[in-house]
N, C-alpha and C positions, 0 to 999 in steps of 0.2 A: 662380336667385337666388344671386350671390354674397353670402357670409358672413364677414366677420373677426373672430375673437374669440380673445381669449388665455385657453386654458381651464388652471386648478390643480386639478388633480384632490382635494385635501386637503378641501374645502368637504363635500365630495358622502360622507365619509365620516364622520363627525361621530359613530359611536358604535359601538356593536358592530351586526353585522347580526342583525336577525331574519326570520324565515323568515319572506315576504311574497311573492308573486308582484306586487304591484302596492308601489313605495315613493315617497315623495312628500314633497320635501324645499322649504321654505319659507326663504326668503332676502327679505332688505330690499334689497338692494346686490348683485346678480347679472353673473355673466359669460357665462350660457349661451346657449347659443345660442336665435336666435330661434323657431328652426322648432321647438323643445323645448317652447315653451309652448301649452296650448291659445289657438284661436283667442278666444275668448270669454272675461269672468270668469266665474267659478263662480258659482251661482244665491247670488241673496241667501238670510241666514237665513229658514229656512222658519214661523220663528213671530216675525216682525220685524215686529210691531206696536207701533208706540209713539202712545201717547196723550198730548197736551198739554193745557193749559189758559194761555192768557195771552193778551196784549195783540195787536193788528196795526194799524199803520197805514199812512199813506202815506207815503212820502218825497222830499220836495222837494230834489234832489242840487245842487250849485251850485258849480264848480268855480272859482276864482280865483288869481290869478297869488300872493297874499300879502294877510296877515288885514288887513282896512280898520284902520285908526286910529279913535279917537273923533271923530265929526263930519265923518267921510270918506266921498266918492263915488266907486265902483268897480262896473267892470264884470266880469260873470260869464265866464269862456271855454267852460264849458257848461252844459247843464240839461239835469236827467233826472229824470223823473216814475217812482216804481216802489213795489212794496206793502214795507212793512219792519214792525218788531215785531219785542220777542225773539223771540216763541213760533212768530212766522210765520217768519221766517228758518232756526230750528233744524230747523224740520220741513220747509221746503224741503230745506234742506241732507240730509236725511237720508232724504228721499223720491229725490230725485237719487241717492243711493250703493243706491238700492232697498229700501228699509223701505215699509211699509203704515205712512201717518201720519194720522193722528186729531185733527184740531184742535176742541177748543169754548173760543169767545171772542163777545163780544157784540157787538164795533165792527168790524165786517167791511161791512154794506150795512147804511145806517141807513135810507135808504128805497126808494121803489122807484124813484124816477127821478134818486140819486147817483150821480152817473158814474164818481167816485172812489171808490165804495165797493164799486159793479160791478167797476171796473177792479183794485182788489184781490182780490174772490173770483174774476176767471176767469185770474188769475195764479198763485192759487192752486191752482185744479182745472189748470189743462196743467201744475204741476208734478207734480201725481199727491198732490196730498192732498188728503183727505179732507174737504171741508167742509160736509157735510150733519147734522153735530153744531152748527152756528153758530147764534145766537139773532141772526131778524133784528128789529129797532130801527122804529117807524114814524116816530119823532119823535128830535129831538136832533142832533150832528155827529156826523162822521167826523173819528177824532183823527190829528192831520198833524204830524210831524217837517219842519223846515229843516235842513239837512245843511252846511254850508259846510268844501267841500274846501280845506285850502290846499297849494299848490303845492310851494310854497319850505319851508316844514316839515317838507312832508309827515303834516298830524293833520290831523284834523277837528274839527267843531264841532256840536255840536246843539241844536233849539231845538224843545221839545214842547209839542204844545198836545193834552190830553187829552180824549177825544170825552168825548160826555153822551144821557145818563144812562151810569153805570156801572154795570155787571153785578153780579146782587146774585142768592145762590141760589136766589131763591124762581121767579128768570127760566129756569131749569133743571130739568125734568121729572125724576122721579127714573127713570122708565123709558129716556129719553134715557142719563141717566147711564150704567147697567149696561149700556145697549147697548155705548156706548162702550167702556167698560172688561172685556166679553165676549171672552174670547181674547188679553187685550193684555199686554206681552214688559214693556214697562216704562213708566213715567206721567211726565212731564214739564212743570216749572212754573217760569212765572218772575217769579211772587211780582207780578203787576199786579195779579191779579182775586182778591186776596186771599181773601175772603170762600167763592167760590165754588170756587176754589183747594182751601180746607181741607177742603172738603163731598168732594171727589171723591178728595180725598188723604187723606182717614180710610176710604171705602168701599176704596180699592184695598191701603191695608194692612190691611183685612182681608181681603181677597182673596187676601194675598202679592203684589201685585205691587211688583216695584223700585220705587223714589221717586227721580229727580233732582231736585234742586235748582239754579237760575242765581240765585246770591248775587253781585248786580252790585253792590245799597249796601243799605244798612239801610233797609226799608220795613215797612208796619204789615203786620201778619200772618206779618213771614218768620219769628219764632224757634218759631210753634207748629208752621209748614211744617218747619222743623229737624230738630224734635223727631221728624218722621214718616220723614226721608229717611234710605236709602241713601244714597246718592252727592252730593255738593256739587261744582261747579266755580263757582268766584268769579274776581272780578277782584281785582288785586293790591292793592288800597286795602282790600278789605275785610275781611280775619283781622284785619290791627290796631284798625280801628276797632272791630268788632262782639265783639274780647276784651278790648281795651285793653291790649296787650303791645306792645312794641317792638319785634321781630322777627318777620319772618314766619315761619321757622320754625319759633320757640315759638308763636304764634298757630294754627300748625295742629295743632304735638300738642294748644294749649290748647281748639281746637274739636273733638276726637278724643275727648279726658277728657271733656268737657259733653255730648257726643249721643253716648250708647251704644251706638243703632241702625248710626252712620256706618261706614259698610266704606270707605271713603276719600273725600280731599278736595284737588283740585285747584285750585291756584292760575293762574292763566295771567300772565306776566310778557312780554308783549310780543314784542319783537326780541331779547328772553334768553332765551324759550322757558317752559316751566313749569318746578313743583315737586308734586308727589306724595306722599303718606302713605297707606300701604297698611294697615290695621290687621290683626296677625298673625294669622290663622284657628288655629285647634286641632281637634283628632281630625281630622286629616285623614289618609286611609291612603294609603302607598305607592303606587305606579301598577304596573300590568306593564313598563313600559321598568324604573324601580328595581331589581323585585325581580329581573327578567335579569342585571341588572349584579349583584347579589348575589350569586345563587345562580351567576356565572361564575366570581366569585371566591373563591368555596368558603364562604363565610357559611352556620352553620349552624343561626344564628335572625335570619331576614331580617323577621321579625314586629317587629323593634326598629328598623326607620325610620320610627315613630309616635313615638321620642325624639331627630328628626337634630337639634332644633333648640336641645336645651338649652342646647348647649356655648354657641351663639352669642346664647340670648336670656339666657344667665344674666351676661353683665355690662352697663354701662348707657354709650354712647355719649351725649355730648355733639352735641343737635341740631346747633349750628352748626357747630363743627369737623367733623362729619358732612359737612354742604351743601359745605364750602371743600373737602374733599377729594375729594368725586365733583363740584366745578368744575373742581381742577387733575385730574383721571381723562378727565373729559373730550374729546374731538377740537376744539380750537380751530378747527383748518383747514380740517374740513368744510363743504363748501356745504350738505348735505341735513341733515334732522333726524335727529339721534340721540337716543340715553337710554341711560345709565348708572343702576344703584343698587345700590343696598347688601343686604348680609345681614340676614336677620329677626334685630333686637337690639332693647334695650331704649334707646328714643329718650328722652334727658332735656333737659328745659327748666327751667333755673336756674328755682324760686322758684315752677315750674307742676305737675311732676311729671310722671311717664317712661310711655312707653307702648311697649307690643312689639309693633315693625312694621317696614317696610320702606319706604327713602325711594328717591323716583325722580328723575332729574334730565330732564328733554326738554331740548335746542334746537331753536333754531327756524330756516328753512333762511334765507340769507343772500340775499335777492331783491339784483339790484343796482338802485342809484336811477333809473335809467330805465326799471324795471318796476314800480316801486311808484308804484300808481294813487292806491288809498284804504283805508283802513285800516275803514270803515264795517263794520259784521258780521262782522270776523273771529273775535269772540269766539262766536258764535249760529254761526259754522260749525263751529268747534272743540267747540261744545257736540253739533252735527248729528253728528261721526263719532265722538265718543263715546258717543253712543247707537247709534251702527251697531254701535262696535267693542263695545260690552256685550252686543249679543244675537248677535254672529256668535263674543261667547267668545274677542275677540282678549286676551292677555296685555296686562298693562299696558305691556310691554318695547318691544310693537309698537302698543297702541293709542295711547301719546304723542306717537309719528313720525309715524302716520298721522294722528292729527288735527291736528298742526299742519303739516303736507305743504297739509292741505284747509284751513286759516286763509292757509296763504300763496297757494295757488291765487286763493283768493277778493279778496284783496291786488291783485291785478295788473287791477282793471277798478274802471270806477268805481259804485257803490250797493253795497246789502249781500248781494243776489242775482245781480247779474249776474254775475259770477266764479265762484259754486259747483259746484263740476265736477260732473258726470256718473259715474255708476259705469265707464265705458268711458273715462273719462279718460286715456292711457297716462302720464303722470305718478302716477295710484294702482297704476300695474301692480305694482311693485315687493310692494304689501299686501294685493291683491287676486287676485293670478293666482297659480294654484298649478303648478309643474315637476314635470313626470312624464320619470320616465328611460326609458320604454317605447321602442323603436327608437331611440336614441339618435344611436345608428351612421351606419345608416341613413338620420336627417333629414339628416346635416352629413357630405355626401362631397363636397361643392363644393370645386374644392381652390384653395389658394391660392398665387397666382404671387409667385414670392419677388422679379420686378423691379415689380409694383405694390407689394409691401410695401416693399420700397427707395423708391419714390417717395413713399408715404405717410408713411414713416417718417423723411424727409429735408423733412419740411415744416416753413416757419416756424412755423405756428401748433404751440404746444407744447402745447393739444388735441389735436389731432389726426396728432402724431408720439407719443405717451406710447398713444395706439389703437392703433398696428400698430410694437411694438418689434422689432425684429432680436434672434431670440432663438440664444444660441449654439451648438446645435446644429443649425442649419442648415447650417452651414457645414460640418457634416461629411456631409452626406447625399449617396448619388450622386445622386438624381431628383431632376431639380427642381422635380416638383410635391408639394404634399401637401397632404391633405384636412382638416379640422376633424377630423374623427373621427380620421383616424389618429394625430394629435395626440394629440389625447384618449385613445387609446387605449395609444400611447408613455408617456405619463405615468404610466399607471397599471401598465404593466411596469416602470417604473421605483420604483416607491411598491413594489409589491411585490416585488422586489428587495433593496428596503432594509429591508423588515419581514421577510424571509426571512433576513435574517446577525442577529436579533436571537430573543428567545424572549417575543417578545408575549402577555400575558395580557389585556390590555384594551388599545384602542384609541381614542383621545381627541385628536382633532386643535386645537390652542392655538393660535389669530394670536399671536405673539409680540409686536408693533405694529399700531400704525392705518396706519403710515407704508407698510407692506407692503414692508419691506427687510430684510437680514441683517444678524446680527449685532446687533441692537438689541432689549433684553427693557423691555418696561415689566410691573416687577413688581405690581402691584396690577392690572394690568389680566388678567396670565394668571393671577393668585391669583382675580378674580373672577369669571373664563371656568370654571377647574376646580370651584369652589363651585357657581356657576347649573348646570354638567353634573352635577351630583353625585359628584367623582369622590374631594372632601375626605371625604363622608359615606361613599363607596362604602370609602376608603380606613383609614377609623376603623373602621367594622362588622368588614372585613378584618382588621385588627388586632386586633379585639376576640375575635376565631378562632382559625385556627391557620393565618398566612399562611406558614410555610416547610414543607416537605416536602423530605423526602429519601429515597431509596431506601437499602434496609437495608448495602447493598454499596457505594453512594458514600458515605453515612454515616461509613463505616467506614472506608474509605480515607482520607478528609479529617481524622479527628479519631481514631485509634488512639493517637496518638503522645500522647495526654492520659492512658491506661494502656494499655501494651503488653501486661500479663498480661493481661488482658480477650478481646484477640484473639489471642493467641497459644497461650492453655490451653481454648477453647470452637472447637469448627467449625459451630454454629448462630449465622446472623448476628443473628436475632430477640435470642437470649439475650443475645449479645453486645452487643449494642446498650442492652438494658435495665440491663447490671451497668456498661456505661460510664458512664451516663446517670446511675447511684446514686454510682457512684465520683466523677463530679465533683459531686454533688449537687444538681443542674436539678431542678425543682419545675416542676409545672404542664404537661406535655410527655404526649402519648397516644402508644401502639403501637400502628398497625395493621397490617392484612395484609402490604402491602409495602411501606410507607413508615412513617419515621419524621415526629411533626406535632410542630411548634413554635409556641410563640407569638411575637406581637412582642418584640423582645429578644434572644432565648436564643441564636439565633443569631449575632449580634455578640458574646454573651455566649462561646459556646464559642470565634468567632474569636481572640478579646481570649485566651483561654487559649492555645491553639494557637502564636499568634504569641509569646508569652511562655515558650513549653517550647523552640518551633523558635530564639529569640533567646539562650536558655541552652546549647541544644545549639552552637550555631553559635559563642560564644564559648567551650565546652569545645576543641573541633576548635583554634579559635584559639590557645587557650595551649598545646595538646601541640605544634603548629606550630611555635611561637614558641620552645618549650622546646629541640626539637629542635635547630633553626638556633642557639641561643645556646651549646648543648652543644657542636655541632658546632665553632663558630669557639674557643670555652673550651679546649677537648682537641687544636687545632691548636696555640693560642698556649702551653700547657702543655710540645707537645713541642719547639716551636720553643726555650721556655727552658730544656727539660732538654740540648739540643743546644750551648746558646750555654753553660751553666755544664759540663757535660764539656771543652768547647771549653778554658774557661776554667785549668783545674783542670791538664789535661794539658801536656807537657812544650811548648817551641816549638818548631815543625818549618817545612818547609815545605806539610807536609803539614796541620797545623796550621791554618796561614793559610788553607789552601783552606778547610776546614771550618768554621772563623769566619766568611769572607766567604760560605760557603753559608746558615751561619746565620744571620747577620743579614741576610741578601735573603730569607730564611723569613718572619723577622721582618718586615722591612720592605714584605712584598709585601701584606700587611693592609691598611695605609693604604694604600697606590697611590702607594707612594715618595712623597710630600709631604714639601715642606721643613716642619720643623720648626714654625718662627715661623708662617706661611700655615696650618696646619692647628692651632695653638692660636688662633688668632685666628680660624679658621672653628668651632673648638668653641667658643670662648668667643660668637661671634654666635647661636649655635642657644641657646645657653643664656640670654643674654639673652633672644630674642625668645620664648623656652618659659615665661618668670618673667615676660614681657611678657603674654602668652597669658593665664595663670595669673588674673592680678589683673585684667583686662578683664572676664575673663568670670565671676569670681566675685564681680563688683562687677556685674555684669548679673544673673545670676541672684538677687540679694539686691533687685533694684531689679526685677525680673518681677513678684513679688508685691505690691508696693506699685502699681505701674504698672497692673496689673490694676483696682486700686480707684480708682486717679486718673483713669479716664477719663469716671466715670460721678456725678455730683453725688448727694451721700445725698439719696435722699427727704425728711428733717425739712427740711433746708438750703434756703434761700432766693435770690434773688438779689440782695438785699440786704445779706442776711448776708456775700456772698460780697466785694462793694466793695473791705470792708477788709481787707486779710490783718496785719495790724498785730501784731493781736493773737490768739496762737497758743493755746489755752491746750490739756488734753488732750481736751476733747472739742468742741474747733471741727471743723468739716467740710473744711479743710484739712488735717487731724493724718496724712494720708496722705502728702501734698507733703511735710509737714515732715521726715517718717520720712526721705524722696528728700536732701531739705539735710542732715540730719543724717548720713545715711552719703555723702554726697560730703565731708562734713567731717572726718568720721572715718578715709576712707582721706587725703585730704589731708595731716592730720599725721601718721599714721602712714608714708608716703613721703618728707616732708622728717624726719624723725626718722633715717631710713636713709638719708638724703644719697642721695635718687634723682634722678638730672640731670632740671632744670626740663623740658627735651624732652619726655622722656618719661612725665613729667607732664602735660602736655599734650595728646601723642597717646591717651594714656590715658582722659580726661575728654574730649578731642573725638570718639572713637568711641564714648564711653560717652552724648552729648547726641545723636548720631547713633541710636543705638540708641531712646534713648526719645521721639525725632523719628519714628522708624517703626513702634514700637509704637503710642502713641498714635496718631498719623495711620491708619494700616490697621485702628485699632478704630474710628474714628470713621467710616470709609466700611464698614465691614462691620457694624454696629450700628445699625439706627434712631432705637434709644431714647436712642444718645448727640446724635443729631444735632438737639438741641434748643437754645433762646435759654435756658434757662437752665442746660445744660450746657455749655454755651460760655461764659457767666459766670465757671463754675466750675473751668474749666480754664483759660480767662484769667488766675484769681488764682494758679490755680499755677505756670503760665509768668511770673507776676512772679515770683513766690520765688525762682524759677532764676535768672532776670535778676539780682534783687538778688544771689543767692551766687557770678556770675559778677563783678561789682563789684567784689567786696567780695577774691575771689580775686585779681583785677586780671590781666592778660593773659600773665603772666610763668609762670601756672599753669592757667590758664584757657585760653588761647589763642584759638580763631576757635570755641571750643564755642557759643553763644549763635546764631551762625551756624547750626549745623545743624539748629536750631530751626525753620526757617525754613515747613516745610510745614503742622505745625501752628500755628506763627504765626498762616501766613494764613487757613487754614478757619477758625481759632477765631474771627478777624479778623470773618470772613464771618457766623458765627453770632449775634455779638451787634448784627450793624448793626442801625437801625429803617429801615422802611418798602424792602423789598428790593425789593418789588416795583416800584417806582419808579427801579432799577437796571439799565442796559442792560446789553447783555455787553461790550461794549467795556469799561464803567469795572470790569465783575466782572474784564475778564481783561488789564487793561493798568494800571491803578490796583491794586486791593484782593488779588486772586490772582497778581500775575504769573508766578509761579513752579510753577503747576499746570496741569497738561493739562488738556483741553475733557473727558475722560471721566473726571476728578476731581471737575471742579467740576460736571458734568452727576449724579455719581451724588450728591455732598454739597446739590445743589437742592433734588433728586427724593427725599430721605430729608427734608429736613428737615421739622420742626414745632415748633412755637412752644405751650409747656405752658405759659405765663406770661400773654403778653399774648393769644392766640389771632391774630394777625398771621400773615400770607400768606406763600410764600418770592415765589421771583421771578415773573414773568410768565411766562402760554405765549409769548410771541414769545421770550423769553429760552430756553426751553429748545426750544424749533423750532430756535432758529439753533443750539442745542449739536448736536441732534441731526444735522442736517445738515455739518456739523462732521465728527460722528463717522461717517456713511456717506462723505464723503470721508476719511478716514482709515484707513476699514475695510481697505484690501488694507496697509495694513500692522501685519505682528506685532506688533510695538512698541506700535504706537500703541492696540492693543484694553486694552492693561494698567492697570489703576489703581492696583495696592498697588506700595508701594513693597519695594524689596530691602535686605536687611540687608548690610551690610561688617563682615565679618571677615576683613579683610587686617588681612598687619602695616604699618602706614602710614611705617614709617622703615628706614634701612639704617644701616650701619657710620659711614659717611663723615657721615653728620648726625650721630650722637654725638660724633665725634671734631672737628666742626667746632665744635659746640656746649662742649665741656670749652674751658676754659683751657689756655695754654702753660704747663709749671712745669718746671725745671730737675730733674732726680732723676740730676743728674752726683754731688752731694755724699751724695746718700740710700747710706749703706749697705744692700746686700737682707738678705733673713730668710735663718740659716743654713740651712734647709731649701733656699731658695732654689742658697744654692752648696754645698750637701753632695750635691745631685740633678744627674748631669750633662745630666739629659733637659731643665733649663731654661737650660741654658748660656747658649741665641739671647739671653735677657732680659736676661744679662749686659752 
């Protein structure tokens, strides 16, 4: 058997090891190889009895091209006779995946010689359920659904006709009953047989057994059925109707608060997949995986992960903004189903009140319209492997994938049974087959010829070229064959290679993307990877400890220089460590044997000193340096001028002259012989641009602190309030911006007071608009909480005030500053539009942004959120196409960058000043006698 598979060894390591001779790792979306899996699934749960009670009839299937008109004649293109009912579908579906199912309903065989009534109970028994609980009927009908498929829609239609007599308790033995309910995993009802319903769903909660509910629509008997249930899956019509809320996700925490009992409650939304609310469990104790990772990390009360949850359930999330951010979290591009959800928080609904739990998101897989048959019973299959997945103890993570995997299955034929897979389905393998690493090696030596990978990998079909990539080291190998495994096993010397240059305490492998490429981090997706691993809690307990440690002798090496007496009066390093430790005054800190223990903090805490003794020391060294070299050139030019006045003083010789022209080449060898004129005009440019220097930057540092506050709108502040900047008064929420106008005005006069050339004035304020173009702009992409619709208001109103005081300055002082405004312009631009999402990227990056790279406007998408209206940012197709974008841009440096760089150039030379002054005649100006009593300014003359 040949085998191609591109194996990443990272999958397979997903946490610390423990000591197991048998490990067994569980994947929805696998690349292992085939020969890795057992042949067979794994036996169904061993106590996977589920008991029903509800409706079954026949269904009359009717396929047609498109739904008649009123008074219209049409023909059927097929017809299919088959047994349907909720209660009988759910339990087919769930006898198929391997459950022991248990149905009692009354309209199964109403006499003995109904053929359709026959023909439903032996469709029943070959699917392996149980119908020797059924009450048979001598008299009355068989109750019969018409199905009409349509075509061109793709929906169906139904028309019931309910048998007779209906089921009423007294038709049910009560010995019957307990038989049934004898040994059973979980009880299942879908609200037809009301009456008799409640009789078997009060004995089984006193039994303990689990209670499902199928809340399709409001019928008589379902809110006493409620009241008894566990578990609810509805259809999406019915949270609203049966709370009378406006959203469905207030509708579920609102059915969450009404039935106390409910451990969760699923919605099923179609070709969107579902929605989930988990209600938060308490006292639940740590597991052995947790307290491993604890006690690895040196935790030394690992009894305290009975509190991981506080952090996150003590503030209260906003249902819906919740839903919209695990939609944009999401995989759009996926074909198969996923699930995303959130952390256990406190779920609030405006007007309903807040519940602590955890929300789940499913989609549902993406069939294409040439496979989609009939939509008839997908909901009664989805309900079928929810009951599987509740007694085989699957996670909600994975039972939402797999039950709607088994609703789309059922999608692709036409009735409500015909589609329902099989437990051997290779489409469930993915949920159902468990990967043992046992000979690995071994199964996968098949090797692979690198000229069929070339021919596979040069195929049109871009299926089936993305299955067998040319991977680059091939290219370097001498043999040209190689096996799966050795692959495999390459890999993994290389993994540990790279964990070998590092000092690993814990091992936690993170997909950075869905997209599985470099270079590309979705942060909420690896923040929610670390959480569900426990590695935030693992890493909080850590800290709550003593996570640094140091040995008594690097201790000591690293940090002596904090007091030198310490170490240099004690030859015990214990001692010395502990009279350091009092000397800087660390609190909270143990000694033990041979290491010193730290808490979080203290560390960075001694760094931060360290670096501050070594930055004192390093500027002492500096000035004896500096003293030196200025002494040195002082006591040359000293002799040079005791040389030129003896020179002076003494008689004239010829001997004389030599010594004059040796002195003044003493003299003159300082400068490096420059003319005169040339080197006052290079002193006088360094001075200028030093007094240039000077007032940029002290006009920067005066505007950091204000800047600091302008990027972020006060909490009291509105966006209303924000409209008008008109009116300034001292406690408007602009009073920050104003501080920014107010000292550009103030050096303003202060420069024309001193007749400082307009130029220079200019370059001055357009590096100084530069600078708070890239302060702001680089807080607003490194900040979440800026990148909001109504912090974009708010900074909007300040970029007018700018605007106005550029006006109002007029260009002659102002110059192109309003210009380098230009970056925050746009995002700010970006933040306040309405309806983004209805915004392709052409008009984000050729209209509104044109000015920012695809990994600007990719990270200002991805951060935004709307605290105002609760509005969307852009679309997933909008940020697919960035992303792709940026993996074409990845191989270059540049283009990974998003902040912007600061200019601190000087932006002018000599010859602009001098272009800039006026001509003026200073033939008739007499100079200052200083001027001609100094022969050193003669040139001026």
């Amino acid at each position: 058997m040949m085998c191609f598979t591109h194996l990443t060894p990272l999958p397979l390591f997903s946490g610390v090891s423990l000591p197991s001779s048998r490990l067994h790792f569980t994947s929805f979306r696998t690349r292992m190889s085939s020969s890795s899996i057992d042949s067979a699934p794994p036996p169904p749960p061993g106590n996977g009895i589920v008991i029903g009670c509800g409706g079954t009839t026949v269904d009359f299937l009717a396929t047609v091209d498109s739904y008649p008109k009123p008074d219209d004649k049409i023909r059927s293109t097929s017809l299919k006779v088959q047994g349907g009912g909720n209660a009988g579908n759910a339990l087919t579906c769930a006898a198929r995946l391997g459950l022991t199912c248990r149905l009692i309903s009354k309209a199964r065989i109403v006499v003995a010689n109904d053929s359709q009534g026959k023909g439903i109970l032996e469709e029943l028994e070959s699917d392996g359920v149980d119908t020797s609980f059924l009450v048979v009927s001598k008299e009355g009908n068989t109750p019969f659904t018409y199905v009409i498929v349509d075509k061109q829609t793709q929906t169906r239609t139904c028309i019931h006709t309910p048998g007779y007599p209906p089921m009423v308790p007294t038709d049910l033995p009560q010995s019957t009953m307990l038989s049934a309910l004898d040994r059973a995993s979980i009880a299942y009802f879908d609200v037809r047989l009301h009456e008799t319903a409640l009789v078997i769903a009060k004995e089984a909660s006193r039994k303990k057994i689990p209670i499902l509910v199928d809340a399709e629509k409001k019928r008589d008997g379902l809110d006493e059925l409620l009241q008894l249930a566990d578990y609810v899956v509805c259809t999406a019509k019915f949270p609203q109707a049966w709370t009378e809320v406006s959203s469905i996700p207030c509708a579920l925490v609102s059915m969450l608060l009404r039935l106390p009992k409910l451990k969760f409650v699923i919605v099923t939304l179609g070709e969107e997949g579902c929605l989930m609310i988990q209600r938060a469990s308490t006292g639940n104790k740590p597991d052995t995986f947790f307290l491993l990772i604890i006690l690895s990390l040196g935790c030394q009360h690992p009894l305290s992960m009975s509190t991981s949850t506080e952090t996150s359930e003590s503030k209260e999330t906003d249902i819906g903004s919740l839903v919209e951010s695990l939609k944009q979290r999401s995989d759009s591009t996926a074909t198969f189903p996923t699930c995303v959800s959130s952390e256990t928080t406190k779920l609030k609904a405006n007007g309903i009140g807040t519940l602590s739990g955890r929300l789940f998101l499913g989609t549902a897989e993406k069939i294409p319209p040439e496979e989609l048959v009939d939509t008839t019973g997908a909901g009664d299959a989805f309900i079928g492997a929810v009951l599987y997945a509740l007694c085989a103890g699957m996670p909600p993570e994975k039972m939402l994938p797999f039950a709607t995997q088994v609703a789309a299955c059922n999608c692709r034929a036409l009735g409500a049974r015909t589609g329902l897979p099989h437990r051997t389905d290779p489409r469930l393998v993915p949920f159902l087959v468990t990967y043992q690493t046992e000979q690995f090696l071994e199964k996968n030596k098949d090797y692979v010829v690198a000229e069929h990978q070339a021919l596979l990998n040069a195929s049109k079909c871009t299926f089936v070229s993305c299955l067998f990539p040319l991977l680059a080291e091939d290219a370097n190998k001498k043999t040209k064959f190689s096996s799966i495994g050795s692959r495999f096993k390459q890999q993994l010397v290389t993994l540990l290679e790279t964990l070998s240059t590092t000092e690993p305490h814990y091992i936690r492998c993170v997909k950075p993307n869905n997209l599985l490429k470099p270079l590309i981090f979705e942060n909420q997706n690896v923040l929610q990877q670390l959480r569900c691993g426990g590695v935030m809690e693992a890493i909080r307990i850590s800290c709550a400890g003593f996570p640094t440690r140091k040995q008594f002798e690097e201790f000591l090496e690293r940090f002596s220089v904090l007091a030198p007496e310490v170490s240099d009066n004690s030859s015990d390093d214990v001692a010395a460590c502990k009279k350091l430790l009092e000397k800087v005054g660390l609190e909270g800190y143990q000694i033990g044997k041979t290491k010193v223990f730290l808490r979080a903090g203290q560390m960075a805490d001694l760094d931060a000193r360290r670096n501050e003794v070594l930055g004192r020391a390093a500027t002492s060294i500096q000035r004896k340096f500096r003293s030196y070299l200025f002494r040195k050139n002082l006591m040359m030019l000293r002799k040079a001028a005791v040389n030129m006045q003896a020179v002076c003083r003494a008689p004239s010789s010829a001997e004389t002259s030599a010594a004059a022209a040796a002195a003044a080449a003493a003299v003159i060898r300082p400068v490096e012989a420059k003319d005169p004129a040339l080197l006052f005009k290079q002193q006088l440019t360094a001075y200028v641009e030093k007094i240039f220097g000077m007032i940029r930057d002290n006009l920067k540092n005066e505007l950091q602190a204000l800047l600091s506050l302008c990027i972020q709108a006060p909490r009291t502040s509105t966006g209303r309030s924000l409209r008008s900047a008109k009116s300034l008064g001292k406690d408007s929420p602009l009073e920050h911006w104003k501080g920014i106008i107010d000292g550009l005005y103030a050096l303003l006069n202060t420069l024309k007071e001193n007749f400082v050339p307009p130029v220079l004035i200019q370059k001055i304020f357009t590096q100084t608009f530069s600078f708070i173009n890239v302060q702001l702009f680089n807080s607003l992409l490194l900040r979440r909480e800026c990148c909001t619709f109504s912090n974009g208001e708010y900074v909007k109103s300040g970029l007018t005030l700018l605007e106005e005081w550029c006006a109002e300055t007029k260009e002659e002082y102002a110059g192109s500053s309003w210009d380098e405004l230009k970056h925050i312009r746009q995002a700010v631009g970006f933040l306040v539009i309405h309806k983004k999402y209805r915004i392709s990227y052409d008009d984000i990056a050729l209209d509104l942004c044109p000015i920012l790279s695809v990994q600007q406007l990719y990270r200002i998408c991805t951060l935004y959120w709307d605290d105002s209206y609760n509005t969307r940012s852009v679309s997933q197709d909008v940020i697919s196409s960035m992303r792709v974008l940026m993996i074409e841009d990845s191989n270059d440096a540049d283009s990974s960058a998003f902040l912007l760089d600061e200019d601190s150039s000087i932006p002018f030379t000599t010859e602009d000043l001098s272009s800039s002054m006026q001509d003026k005649d200073f033939a008739e100006m007499k100079p200052a006698e200083e001027l001609e009593e100094n022969p050193a300014f003669s040139f001026l003359l």
